[in-house]
C-alpha positions as YAML, in Angstrom:
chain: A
units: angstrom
residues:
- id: 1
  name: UNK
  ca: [132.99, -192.07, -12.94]
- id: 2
  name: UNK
  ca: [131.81, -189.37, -10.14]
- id: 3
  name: UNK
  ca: [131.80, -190.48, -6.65]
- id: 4
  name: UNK
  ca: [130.47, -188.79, -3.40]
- id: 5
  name: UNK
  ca: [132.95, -190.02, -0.45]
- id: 6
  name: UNK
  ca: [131.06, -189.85, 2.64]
- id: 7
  name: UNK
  ca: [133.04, -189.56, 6.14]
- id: 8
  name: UNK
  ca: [132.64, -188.00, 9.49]
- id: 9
  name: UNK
  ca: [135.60, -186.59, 9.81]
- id: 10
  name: UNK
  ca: [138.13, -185.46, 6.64]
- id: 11
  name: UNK
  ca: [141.57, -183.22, 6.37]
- id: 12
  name: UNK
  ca: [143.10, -181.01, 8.15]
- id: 13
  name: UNK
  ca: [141.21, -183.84, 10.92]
- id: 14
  name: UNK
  ca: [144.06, -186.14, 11.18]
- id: 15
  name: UNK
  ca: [143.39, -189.99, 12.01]
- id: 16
  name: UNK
  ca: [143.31, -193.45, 10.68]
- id: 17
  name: UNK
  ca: [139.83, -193.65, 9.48]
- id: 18
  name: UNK
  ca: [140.53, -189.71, 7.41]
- id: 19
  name: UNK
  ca: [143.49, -190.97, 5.96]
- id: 20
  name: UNK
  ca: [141.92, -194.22, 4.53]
- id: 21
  name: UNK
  ca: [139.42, -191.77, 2.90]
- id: 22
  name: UNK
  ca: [141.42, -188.81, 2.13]
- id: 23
  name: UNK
  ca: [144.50, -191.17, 0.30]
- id: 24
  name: UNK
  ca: [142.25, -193.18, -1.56]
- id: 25
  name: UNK
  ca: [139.92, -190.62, -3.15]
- id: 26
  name: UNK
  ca: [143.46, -188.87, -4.18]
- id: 27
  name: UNK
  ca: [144.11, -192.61, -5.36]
- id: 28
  name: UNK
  ca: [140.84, -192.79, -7.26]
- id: 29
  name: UNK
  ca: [141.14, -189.00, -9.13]
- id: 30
  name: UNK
  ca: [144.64, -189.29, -9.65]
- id: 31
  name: UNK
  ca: [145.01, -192.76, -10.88]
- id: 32
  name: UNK
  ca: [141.67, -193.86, -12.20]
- id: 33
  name: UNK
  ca: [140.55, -190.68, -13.17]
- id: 34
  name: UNK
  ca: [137.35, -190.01, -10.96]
- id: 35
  name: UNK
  ca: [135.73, -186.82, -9.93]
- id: 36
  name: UNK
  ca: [135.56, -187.27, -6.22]
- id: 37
  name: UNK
  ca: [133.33, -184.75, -3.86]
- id: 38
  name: UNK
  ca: [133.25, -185.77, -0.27]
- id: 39
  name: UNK
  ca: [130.66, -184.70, 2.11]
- id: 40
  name: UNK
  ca: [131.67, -184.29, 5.87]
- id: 41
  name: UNK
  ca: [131.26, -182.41, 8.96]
- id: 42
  name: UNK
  ca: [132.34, -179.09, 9.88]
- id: 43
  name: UNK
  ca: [133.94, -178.96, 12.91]
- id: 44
  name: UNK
  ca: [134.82, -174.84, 12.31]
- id: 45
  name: UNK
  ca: [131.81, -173.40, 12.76]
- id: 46
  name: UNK
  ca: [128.21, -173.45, 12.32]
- id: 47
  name: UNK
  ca: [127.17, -173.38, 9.42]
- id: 48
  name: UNK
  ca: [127.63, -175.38, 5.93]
- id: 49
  name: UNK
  ca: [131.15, -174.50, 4.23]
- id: 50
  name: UNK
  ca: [132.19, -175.64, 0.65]
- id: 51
  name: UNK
  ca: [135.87, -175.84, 0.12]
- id: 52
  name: UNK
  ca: [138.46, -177.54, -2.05]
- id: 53
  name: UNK
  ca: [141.77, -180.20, -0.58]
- id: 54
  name: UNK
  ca: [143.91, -181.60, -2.93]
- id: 55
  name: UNK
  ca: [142.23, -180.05, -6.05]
- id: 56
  name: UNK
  ca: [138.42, -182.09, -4.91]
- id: 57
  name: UNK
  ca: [135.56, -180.11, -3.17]
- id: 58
  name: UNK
  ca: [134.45, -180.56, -0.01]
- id: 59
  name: UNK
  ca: [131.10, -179.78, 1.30]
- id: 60
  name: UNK
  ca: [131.15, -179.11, 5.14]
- id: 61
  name: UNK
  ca: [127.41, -180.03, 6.92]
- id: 62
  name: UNK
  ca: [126.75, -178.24, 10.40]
- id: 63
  name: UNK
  ca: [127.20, -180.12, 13.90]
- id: 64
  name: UNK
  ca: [124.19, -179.77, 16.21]
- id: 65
  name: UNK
  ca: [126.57, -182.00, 18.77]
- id: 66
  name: UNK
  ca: [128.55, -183.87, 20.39]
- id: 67
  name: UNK
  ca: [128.48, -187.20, 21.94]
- id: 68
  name: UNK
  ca: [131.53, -188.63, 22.29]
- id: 69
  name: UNK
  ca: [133.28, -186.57, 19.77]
- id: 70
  name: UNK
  ca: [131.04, -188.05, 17.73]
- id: 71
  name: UNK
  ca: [129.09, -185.69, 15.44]
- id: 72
  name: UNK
  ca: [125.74, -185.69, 15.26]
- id: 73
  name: UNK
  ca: [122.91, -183.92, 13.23]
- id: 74
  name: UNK
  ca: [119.40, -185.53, 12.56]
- id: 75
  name: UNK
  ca: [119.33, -182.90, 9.45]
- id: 76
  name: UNK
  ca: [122.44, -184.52, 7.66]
- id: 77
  name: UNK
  ca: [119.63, -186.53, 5.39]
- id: 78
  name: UNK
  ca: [117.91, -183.44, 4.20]
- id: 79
  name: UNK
  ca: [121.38, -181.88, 3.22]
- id: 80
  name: UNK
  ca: [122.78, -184.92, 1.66]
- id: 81
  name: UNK
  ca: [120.02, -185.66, -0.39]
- id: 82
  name: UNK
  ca: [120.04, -181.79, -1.84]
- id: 83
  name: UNK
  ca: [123.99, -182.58, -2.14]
- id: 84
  name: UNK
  ca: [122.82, -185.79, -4.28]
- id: 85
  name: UNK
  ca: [120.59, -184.12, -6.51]
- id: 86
  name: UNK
  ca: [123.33, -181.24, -7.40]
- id: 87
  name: UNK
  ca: [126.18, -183.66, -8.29]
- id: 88
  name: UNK
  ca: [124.54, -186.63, -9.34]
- id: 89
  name: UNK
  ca: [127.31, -188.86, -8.76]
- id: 90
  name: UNK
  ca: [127.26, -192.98, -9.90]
- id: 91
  name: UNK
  ca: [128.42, -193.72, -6.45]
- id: 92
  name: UNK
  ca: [128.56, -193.15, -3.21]
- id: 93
  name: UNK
  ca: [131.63, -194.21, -1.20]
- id: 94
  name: UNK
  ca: [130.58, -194.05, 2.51]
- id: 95
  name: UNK
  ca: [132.99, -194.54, 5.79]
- id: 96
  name: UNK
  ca: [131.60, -195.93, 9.35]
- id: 97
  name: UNK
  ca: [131.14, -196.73, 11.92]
- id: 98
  name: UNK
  ca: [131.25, -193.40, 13.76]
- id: 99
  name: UNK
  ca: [127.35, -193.18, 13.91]
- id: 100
  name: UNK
  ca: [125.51, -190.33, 11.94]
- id: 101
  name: UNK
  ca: [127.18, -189.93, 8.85]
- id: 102
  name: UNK
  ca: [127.11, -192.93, 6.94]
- id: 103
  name: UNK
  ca: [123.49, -193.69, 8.41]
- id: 104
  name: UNK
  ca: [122.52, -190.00, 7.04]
- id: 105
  name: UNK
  ca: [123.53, -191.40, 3.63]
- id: 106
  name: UNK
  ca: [121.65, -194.67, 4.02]
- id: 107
  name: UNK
  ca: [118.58, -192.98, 4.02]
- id: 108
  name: UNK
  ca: [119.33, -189.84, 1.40]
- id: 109
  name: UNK
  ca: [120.83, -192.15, -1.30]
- id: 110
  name: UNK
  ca: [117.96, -193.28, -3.05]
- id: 111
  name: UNK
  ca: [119.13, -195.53, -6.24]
- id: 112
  name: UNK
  ca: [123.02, -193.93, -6.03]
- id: 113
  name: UNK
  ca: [124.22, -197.74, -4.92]
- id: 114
  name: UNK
  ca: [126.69, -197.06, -1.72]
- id: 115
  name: UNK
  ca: [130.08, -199.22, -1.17]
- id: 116
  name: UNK
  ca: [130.32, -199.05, 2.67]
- id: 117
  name: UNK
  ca: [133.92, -199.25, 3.93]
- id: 118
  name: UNK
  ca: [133.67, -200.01, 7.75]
- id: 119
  name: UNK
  ca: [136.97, -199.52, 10.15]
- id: 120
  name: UNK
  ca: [136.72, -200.81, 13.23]
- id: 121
  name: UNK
  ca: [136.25, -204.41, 14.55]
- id: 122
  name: UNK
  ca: [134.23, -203.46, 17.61]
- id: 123
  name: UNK
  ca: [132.42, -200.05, 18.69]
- id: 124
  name: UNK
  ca: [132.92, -201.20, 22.41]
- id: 125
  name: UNK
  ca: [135.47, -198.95, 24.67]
- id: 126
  name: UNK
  ca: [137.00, -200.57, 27.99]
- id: 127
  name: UNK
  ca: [135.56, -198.54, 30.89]
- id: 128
  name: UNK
  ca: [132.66, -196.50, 28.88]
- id: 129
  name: UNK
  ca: [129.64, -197.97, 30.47]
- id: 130
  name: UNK
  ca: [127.79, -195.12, 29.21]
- id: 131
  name: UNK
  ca: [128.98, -195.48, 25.42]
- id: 132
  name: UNK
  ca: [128.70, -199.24, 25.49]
- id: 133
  name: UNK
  ca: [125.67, -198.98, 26.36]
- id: 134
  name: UNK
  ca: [124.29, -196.57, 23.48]
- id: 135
  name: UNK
  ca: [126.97, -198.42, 21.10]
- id: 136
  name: UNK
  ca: [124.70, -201.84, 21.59]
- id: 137
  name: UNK
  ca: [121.60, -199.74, 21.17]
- id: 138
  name: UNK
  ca: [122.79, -198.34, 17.75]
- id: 139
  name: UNK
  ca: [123.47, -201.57, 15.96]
- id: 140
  name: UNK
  ca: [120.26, -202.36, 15.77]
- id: 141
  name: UNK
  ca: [120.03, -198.86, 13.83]
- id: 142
  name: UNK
  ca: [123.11, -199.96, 12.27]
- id: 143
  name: UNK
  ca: [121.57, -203.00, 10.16]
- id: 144
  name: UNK
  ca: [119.91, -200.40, 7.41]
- id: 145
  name: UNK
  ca: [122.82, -198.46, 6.36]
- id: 146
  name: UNK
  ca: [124.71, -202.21, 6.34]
- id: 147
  name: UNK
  ca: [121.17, -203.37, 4.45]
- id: 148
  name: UNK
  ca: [121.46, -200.50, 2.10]
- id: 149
  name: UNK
  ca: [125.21, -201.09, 1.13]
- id: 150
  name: UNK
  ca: [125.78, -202.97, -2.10]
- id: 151
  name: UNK
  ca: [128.90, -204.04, -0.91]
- id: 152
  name: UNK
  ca: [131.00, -203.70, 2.60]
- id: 153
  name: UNK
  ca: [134.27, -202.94, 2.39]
- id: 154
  name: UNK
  ca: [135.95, -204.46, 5.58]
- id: 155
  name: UNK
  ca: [139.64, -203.07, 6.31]
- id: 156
  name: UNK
  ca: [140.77, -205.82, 7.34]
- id: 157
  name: UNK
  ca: [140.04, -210.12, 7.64]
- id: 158
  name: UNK
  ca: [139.39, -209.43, 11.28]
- id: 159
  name: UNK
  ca: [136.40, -207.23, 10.33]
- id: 160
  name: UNK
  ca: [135.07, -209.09, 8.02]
- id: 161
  name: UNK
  ca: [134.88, -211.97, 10.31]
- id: 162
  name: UNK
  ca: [132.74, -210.25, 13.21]
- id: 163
  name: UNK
  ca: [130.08, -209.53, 10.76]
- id: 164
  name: UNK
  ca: [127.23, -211.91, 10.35]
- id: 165
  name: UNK
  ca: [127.31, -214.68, 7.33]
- id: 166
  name: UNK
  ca: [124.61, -212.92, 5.46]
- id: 167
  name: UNK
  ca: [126.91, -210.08, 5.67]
- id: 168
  name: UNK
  ca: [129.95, -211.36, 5.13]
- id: 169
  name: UNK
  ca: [128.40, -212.81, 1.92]
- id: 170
  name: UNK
  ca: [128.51, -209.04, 0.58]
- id: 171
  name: UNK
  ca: [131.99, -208.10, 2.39]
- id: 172
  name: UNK
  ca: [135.20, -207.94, 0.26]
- id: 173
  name: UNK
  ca: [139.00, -206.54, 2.45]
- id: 174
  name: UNK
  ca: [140.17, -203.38, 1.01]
- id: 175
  name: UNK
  ca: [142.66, -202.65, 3.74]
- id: 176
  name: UNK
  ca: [144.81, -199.57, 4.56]
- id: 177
  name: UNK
  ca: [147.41, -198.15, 2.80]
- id: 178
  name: UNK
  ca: [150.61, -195.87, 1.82]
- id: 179
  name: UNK
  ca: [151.89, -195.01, -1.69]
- id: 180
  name: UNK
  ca: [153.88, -197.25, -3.39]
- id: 181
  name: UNK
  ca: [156.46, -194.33, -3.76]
- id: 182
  name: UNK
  ca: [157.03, -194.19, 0.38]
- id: 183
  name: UNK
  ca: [157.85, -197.64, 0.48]
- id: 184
  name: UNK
  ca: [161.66, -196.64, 0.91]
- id: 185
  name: UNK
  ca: [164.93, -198.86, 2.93]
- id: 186
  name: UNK
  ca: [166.52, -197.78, 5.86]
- id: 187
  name: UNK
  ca: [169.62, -198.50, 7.58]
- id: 188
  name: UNK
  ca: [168.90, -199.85, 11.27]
- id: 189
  name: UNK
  ca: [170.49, -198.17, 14.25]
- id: 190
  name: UNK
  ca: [173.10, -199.93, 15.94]
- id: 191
  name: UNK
  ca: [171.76, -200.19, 19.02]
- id: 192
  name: UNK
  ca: [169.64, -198.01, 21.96]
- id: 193
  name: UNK
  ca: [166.01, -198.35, 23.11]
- id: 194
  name: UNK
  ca: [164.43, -195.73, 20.88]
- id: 195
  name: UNK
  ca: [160.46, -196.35, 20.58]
- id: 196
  name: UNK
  ca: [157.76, -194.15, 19.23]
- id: 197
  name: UNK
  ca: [154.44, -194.43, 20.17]
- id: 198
  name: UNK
  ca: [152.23, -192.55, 16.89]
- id: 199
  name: UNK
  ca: [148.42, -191.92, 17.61]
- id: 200
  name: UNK
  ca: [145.48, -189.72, 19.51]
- id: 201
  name: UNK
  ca: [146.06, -188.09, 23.05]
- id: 202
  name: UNK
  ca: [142.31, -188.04, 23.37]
- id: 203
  name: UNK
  ca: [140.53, -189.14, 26.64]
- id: 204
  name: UNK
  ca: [138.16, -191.08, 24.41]
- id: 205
  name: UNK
  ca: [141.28, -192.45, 22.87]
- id: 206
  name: UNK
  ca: [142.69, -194.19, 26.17]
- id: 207
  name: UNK
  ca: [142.65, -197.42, 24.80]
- id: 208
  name: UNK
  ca: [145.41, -197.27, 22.34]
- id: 209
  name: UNK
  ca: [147.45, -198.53, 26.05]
- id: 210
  name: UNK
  ca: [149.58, -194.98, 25.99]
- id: 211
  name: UNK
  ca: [149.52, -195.43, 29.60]
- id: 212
  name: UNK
  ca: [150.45, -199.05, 29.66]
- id: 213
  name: UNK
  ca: [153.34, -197.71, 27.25]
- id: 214
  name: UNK
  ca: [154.66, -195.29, 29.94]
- id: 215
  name: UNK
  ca: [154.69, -198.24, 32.83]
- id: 216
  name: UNK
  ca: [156.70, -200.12, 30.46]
- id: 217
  name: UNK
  ca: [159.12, -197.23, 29.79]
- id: 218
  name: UNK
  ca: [159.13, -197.07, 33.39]
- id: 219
  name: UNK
  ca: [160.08, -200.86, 34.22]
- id: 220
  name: UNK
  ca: [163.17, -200.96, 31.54]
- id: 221
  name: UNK
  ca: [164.51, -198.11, 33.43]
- id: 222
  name: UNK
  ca: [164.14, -199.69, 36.27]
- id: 223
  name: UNK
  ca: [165.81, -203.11, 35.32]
- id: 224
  name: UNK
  ca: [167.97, -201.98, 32.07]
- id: 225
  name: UNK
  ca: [168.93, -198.33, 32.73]
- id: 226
  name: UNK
  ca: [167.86, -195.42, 31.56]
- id: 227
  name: UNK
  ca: [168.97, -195.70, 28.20]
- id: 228
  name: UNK
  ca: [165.44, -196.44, 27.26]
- id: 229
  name: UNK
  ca: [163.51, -193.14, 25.40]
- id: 230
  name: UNK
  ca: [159.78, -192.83, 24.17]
- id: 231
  name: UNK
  ca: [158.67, -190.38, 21.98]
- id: 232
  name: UNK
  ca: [155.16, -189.74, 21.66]
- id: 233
  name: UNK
  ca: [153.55, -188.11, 18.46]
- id: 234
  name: UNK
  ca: [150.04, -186.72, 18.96]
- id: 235
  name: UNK
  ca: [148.03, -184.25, 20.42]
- id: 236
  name: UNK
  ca: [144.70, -184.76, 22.36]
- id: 237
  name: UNK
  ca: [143.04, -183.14, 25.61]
- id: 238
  name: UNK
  ca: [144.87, -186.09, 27.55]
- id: 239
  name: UNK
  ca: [148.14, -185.14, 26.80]
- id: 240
  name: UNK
  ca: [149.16, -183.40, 30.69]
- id: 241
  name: UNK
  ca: [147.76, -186.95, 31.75]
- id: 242
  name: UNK
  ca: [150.48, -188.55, 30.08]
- id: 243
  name: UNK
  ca: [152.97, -185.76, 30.95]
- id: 244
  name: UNK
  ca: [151.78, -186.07, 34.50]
- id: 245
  name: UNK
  ca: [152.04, -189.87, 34.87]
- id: 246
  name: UNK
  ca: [155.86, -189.86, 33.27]
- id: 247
  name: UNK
  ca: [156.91, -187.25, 35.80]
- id: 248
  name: UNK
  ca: [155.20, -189.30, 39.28]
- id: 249
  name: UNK
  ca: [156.96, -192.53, 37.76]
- id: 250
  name: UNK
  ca: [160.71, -190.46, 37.23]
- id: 251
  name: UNK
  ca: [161.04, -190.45, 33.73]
- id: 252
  name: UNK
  ca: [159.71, -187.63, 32.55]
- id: 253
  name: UNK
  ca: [163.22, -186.94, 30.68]
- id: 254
  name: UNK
  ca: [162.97, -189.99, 28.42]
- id: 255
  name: UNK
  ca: [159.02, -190.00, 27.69]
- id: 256
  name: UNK
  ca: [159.09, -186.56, 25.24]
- id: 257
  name: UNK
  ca: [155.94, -185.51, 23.70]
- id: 258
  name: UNK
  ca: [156.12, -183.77, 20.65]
- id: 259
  name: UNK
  ca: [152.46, -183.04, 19.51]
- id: 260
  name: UNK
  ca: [151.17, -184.29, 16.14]
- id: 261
  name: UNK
  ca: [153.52, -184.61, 13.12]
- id: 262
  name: UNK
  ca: [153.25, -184.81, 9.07]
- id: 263
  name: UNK
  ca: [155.60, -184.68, 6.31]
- id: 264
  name: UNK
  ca: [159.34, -184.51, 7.39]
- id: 265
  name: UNK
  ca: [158.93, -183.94, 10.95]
- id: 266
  name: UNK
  ca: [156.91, -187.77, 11.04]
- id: 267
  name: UNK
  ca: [159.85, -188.97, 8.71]
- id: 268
  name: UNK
  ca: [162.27, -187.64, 10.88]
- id: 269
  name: UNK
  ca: [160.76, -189.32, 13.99]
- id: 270
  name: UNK
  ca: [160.19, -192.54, 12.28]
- id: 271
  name: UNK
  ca: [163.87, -193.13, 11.29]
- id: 272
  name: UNK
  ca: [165.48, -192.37, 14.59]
- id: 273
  name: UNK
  ca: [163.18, -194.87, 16.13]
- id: 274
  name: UNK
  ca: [164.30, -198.59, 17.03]
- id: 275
  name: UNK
  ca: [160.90, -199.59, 16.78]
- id: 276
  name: UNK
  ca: [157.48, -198.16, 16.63]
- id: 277
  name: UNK
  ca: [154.78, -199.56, 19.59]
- id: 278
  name: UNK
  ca: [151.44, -200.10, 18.72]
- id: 279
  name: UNK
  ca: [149.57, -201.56, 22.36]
- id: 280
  name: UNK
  ca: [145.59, -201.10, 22.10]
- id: 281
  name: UNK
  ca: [144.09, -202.69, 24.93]
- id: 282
  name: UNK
  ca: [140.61, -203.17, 22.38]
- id: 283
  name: UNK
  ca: [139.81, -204.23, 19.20]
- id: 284
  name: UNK
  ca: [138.60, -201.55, 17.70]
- id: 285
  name: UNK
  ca: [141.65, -200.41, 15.78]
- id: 286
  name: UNK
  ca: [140.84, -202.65, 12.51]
- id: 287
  name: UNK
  ca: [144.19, -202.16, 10.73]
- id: 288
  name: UNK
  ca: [146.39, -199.24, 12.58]
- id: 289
  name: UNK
  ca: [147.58, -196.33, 10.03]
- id: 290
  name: UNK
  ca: [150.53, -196.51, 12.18]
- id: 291
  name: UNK
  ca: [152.17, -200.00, 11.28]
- id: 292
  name: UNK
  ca: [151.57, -199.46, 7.60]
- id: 293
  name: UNK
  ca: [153.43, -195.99, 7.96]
- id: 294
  name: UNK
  ca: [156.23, -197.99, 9.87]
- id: 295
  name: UNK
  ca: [156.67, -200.90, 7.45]
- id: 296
  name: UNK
  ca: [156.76, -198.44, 4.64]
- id: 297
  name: UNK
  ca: [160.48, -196.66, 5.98]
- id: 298
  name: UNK
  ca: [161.59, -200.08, 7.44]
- id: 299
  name: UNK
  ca: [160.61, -199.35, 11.24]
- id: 300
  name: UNK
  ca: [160.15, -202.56, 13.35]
- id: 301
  name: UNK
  ca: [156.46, -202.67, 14.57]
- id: 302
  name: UNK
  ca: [155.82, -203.80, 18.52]
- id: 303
  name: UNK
  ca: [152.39, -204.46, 18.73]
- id: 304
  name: UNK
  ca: [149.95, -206.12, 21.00]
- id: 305
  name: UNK
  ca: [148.24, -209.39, 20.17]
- id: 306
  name: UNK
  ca: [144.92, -208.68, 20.43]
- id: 307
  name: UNK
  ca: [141.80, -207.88, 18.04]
- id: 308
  name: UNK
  ca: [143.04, -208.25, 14.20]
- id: 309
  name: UNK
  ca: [146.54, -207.67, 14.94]
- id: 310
  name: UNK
  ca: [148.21, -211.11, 15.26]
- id: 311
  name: UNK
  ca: [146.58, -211.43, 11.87]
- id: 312
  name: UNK
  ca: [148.45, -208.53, 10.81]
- id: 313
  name: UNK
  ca: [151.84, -209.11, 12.50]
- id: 314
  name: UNK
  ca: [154.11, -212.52, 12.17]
- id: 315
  name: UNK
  ca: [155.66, -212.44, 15.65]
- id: 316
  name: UNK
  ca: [159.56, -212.93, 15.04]
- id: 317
  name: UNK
  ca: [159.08, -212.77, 11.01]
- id: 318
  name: UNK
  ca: [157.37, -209.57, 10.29]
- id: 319
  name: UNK
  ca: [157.19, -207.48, 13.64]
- id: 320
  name: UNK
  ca: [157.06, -208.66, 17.51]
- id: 321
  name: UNK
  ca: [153.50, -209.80, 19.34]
- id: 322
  name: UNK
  ca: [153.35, -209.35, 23.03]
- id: 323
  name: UNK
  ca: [150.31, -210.01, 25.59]
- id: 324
  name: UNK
  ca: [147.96, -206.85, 26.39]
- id: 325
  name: UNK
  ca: [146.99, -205.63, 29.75]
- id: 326
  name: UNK
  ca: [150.59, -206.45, 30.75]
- id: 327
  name: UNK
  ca: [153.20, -203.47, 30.64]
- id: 328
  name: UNK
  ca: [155.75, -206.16, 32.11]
- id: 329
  name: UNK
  ca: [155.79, -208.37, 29.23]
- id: 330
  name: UNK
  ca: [155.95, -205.19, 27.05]
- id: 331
  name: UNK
  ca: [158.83, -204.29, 28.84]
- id: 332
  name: UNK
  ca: [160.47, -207.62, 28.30]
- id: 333
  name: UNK
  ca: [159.74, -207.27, 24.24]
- id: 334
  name: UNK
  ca: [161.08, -203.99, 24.24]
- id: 335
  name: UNK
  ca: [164.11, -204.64, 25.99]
- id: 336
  name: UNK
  ca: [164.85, -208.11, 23.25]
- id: 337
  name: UNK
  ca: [164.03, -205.88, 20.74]
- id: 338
  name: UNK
  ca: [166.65, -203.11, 21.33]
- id: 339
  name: UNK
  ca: [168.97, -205.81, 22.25]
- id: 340
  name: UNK
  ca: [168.53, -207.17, 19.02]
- id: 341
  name: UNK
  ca: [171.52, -207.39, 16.34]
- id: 342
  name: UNK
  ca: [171.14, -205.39, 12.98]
- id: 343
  name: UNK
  ca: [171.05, -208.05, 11.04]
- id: 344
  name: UNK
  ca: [167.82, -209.56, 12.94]
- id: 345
  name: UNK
  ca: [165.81, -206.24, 12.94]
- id: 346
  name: UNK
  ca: [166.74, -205.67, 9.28]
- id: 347
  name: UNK
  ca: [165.52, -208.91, 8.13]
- id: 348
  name: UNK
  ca: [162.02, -208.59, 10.16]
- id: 349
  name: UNK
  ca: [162.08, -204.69, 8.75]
- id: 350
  name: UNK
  ca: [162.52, -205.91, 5.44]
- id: 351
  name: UNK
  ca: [160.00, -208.89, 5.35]
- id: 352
  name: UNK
  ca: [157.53, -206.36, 6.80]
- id: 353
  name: UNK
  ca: [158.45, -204.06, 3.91]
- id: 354
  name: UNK
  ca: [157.97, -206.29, 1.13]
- id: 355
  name: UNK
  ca: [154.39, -207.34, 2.67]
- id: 356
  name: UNK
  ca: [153.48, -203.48, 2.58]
- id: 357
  name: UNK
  ca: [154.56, -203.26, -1.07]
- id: 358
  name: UNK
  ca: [152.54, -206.76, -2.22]
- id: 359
  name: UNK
  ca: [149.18, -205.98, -0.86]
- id: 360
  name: UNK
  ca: [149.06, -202.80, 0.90]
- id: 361
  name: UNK
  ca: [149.44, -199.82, -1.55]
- id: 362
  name: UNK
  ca: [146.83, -197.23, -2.67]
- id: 363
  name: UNK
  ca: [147.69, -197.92, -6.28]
- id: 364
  name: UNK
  ca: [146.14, -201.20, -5.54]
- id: 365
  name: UNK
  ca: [143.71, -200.27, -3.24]
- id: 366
  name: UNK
  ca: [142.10, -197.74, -6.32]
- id: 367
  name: UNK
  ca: [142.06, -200.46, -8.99]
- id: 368
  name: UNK
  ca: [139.94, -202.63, -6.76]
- id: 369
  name: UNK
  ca: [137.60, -200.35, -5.53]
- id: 370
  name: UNK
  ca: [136.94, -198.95, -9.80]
- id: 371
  name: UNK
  ca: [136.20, -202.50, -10.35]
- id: 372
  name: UNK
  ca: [133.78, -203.02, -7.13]
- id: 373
  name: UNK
  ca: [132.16, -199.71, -8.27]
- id: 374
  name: UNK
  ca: [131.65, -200.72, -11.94]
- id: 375
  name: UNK
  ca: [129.99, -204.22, -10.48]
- id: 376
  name: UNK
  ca: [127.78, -202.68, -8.62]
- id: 377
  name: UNK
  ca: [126.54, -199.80, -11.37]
- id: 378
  name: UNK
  ca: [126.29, -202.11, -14.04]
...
């Protein structure tokens, strides 16, 4: 089987919609035997660059611009379908919704039959009139490349239940994943008010509720002492923002930025942590890379209940739920979790780690989408 994966954005880009299509095309070459070739955008210069990560080639199409950090290219069809015609793949496995890419596809594909996976709940950002406002104009453009998809894969239940019935009719959940091998036990700490926020710095990013983080940070100090500590992994042209609001609130020696992390220095981060904070003030994170990296190494998971994530989280069992918009209540949770005994974080830890390992691997993930692909061929 020879697939083209499709995405807007691949490695060395680091994010929850790359990861989802970098880890399972290594899943689908490595365990099912598939030649994989993606197709993105080159965000290094101008022009088109071929190139190889993780032993797969990767064809890098020129950006005429920007909106949004969104890339954008009205040529992308022309190149695509000369891409299609020179690797003749059975399938094409396409990402969205950042506009452009997948709808490029849509219309270049032809009879290659196109499993669409689709990541986010909403496209809507609090506070972006201007984006909302071309959002709702392009999903009406949206409805081909969801017309031309065989079959939608939805990350998550959440997802699947904001499309329409007719669509839904076509939808299957493939969620997001880690390797089976990462899934590992850890020893809780004792005790302290260690959190780590994981995730983009980007102004466009704002409503992954770093901010409302900070306040919270801010209000245990004020209330428990200053024994509470934030460490923030990321990098993103908001980042002095941050910086600047922990130093007017006082706490600018407890909230540490350390930029964006992989491999040992992400391990590292993740262990030390009493629990990991995930606070979006939207819906459009679908399923969060981020708790799925937690439950693997045993991290307890603070997370706001809003969008798919109280369908994700078991507040008490599996992870903690607190309100949104509310850095008070955050503050509250945080301070009960760190609070907690050993034995009660272990137990949520460990629940949360055993749902990981059941239905949230890449080894599972791979097998599915093979036998989606072969459906849809045959």
């Amino acid at each position: 089987m020879k697939a083209l994966l499709v995405t807007p954005y691949y490695a060395p880009k680091i994010g929850g919609l790359e990861n989802y299509a970098r880890q399972l095309g290594i899943a689908l070459k490595e365990l099912q035997q598939w030649e994989i070739v993606v197709v993105t955008s080159n965000h290094a210069s101008k022009g088109t660059v071929i190139d190889t990560v993780d032993g797969i080639k990767v064809y890098r199409l020129p950006i005429l611009f920007k909106f949004s950090n969104t890339p954008i290219n009205p040529f992308w069809p022309f190149y695509i379908r000369s891409i299609l015609k020179r690797e003749k793949p059975d399938v094409i496995l396409s990402h969205s919704p950042v506009p452009t890419m997948a709808d490029a596809v849509a219309l270049a594909a032809g009879r290659t039959p196109i499993l669409l996976t689709y990541h986010a709940a909403t496209l809507m950002k609090g506070g972006s009139f201007v984006f909302n406002m071309v959002a709702r104009i392009y999903r009406a453009y949206e409805r081909l490349t969801f017309s031309r998809a065989k079959r939608i894969l939805a990350v998550s239940e959440y997802v699947r239940q904001q499309f329409s019935p007719r669509l839904q009719q076509k939808t299957v959940v493939v969620p997001n994943g880690v390797w089976a091998k990462d899934i590992v036990e850890r020893t809780q700490p004792p005790s302290g008010a260690h959190f780590l926020f994981i995730g983009s710095l980007d102004k466009t990013h704002s409503w992954k509720g770093l901010d409302q983080i900070i306040d919270a940070v801010a209000l245990y100090t004020q209330q428990f002492g200053k024994d509470c500590r934030l460490t923030v992994m990321g990098d993103g042209n908001a980042r002095a923002d941050y910086e600047a609001q922990a130093q007017r609130l006082g706490i600018q020696d407890q909230v540490v930025c350390i930029g964006a992390q992989s491999g040992d220095a992400k391990d590292a981060a993740l262990s030390a942590s009493t629990a990991l904070i995930s606070y979006p003030t939207t819906a459009n994170d679908a399923f969060p890379t981020v708790l799925l990296e937690a439950w693997a190494r045993q991290v307890p998971v603070i997370a706001s209940a809003i969008g798919p994530l109280p369908s994700l989280v078991s507040d008490g069992r599996d992870g903690y739920l607190v309100a949104p918009h509310d850095a008070a209540a955050l503050k509250d949770v945080m301070h009960s979790v760190a609070a907690a005994n050993v034995a009660e974080r272990t137990a949520v830890a460990a629940a949360a780690s055993l749902r990981t390992a059941q239905n949230y691997t890449w080894e599972r993930h791979a097998a599915q989408v093979a036998k989606l692909a072969q459906e849809v061929i045959a």
